[in-house]
C-alpha positions as CSV (number, residue, x, y, z in Angstrom):
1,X,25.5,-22.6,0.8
2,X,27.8,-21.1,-1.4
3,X,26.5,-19.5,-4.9
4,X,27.8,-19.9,-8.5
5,X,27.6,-16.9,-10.1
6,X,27.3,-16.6,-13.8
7,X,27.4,-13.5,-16.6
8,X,24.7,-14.9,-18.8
9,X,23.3,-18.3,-19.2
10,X,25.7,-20.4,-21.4
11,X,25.0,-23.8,-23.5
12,X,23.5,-26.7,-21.0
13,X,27.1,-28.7,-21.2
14,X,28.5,-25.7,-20.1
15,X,27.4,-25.8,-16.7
16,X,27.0,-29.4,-16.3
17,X,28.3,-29.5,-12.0
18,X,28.7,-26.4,-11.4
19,X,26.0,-26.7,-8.6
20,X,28.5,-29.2,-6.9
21,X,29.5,-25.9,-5.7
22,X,26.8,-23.9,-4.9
23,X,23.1,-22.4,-6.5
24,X,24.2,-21.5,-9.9
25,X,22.8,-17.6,-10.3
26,X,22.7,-15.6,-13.7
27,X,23.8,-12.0,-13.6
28,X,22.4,-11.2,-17.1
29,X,18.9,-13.3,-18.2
30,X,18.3,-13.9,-21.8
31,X,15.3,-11.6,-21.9
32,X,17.1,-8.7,-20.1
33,X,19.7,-6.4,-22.5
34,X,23.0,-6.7,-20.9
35,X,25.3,-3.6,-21.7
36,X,27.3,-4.1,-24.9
37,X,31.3,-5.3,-23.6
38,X,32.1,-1.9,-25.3
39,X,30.3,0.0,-23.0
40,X,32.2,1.7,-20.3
41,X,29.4,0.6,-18.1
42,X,29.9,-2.8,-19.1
43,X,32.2,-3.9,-16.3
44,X,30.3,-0.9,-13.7
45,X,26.9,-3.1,-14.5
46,X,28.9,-6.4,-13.4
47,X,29.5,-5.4,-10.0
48,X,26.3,-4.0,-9.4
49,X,24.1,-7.1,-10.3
50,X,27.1,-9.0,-8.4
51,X,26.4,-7.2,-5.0
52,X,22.8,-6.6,-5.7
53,X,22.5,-10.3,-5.7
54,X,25.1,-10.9,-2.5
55,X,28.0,-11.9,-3.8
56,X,30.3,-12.7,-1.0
57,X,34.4,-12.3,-3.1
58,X,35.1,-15.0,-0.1
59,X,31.9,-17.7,-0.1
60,X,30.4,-17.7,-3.4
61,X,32.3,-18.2,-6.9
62,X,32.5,-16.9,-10.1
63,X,32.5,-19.6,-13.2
64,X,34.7,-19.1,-16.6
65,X,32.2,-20.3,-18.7
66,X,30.4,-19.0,-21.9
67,X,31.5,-16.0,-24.2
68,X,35.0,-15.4,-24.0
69,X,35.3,-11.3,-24.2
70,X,32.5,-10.5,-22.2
71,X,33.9,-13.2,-19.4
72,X,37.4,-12.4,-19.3
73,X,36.1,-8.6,-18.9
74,X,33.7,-9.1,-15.7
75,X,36.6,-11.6,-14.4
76,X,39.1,-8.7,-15.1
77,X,36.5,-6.0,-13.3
78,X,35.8,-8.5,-10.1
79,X,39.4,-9.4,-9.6
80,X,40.2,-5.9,-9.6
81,X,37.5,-4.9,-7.4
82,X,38.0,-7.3,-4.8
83,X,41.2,-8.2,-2.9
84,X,40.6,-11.6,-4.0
85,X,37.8,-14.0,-5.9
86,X,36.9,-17.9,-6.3
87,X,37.1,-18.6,-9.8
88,X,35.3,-22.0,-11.4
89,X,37.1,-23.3,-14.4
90,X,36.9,-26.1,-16.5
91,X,39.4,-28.5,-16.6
92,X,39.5,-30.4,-19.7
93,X,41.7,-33.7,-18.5
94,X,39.2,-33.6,-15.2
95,X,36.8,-33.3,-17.4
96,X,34.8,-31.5,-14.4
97,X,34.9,-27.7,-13.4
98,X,37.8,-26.7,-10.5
99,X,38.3,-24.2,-8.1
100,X,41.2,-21.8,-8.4
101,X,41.3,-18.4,-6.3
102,X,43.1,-15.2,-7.8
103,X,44.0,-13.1,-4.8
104,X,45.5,-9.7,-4.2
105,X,49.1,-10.2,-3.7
106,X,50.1,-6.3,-3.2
């Protein structure tokens, strides 16, 4: 089975189906002091708790949901790290989260 992977636990609606696609996982919990998205380790941290916790750039996905900044940074660092990654996002006239892959095209 395929994982959902997820920077920090956003608002319930925002992850209403996103374990269509997988077990939804949490890189940051609420309890647990994140590096600040200023940080140079910031993005560093990101892939660490990413492959700590398995993440396979072809099987599992990554979902677009919660903070903006902080998001778009660890999607920025993962692409960039990866020659390719499964991206969740939501799609408002779907009303229901898609899959859309970003891959390497040099």
């Amino acid at each position: 089975m395929s994982k959902v992977f997820l920077l920090e636990k956003p608002r319930a609606y925002d992850v209403a189906g996103l374990d269509k696609f997988g077990e939804v996982v949490c890189l940051f919990r609420p309890e647990c002091a994140r590096p600040s998205i200023w940080s140079d380790h910031f993005q560093l941290t990101v892939l660490r708790e990413l492959e700590e916790r398995g993440f396979d750039p072809y099987f599992d996905y990554f979902a677009v949901a919660g903070s903006t900044v902080p998001v778009a940074l660890a999607t920025a660092a993962i692409s960039s790290h990866y020659e390719g990654v499964r991206l969740l996002l939501w799609n408002a006239v779907q009303q229901r989260y898609v899959s859309q892959e970003i891959v390497d095209a040099a």
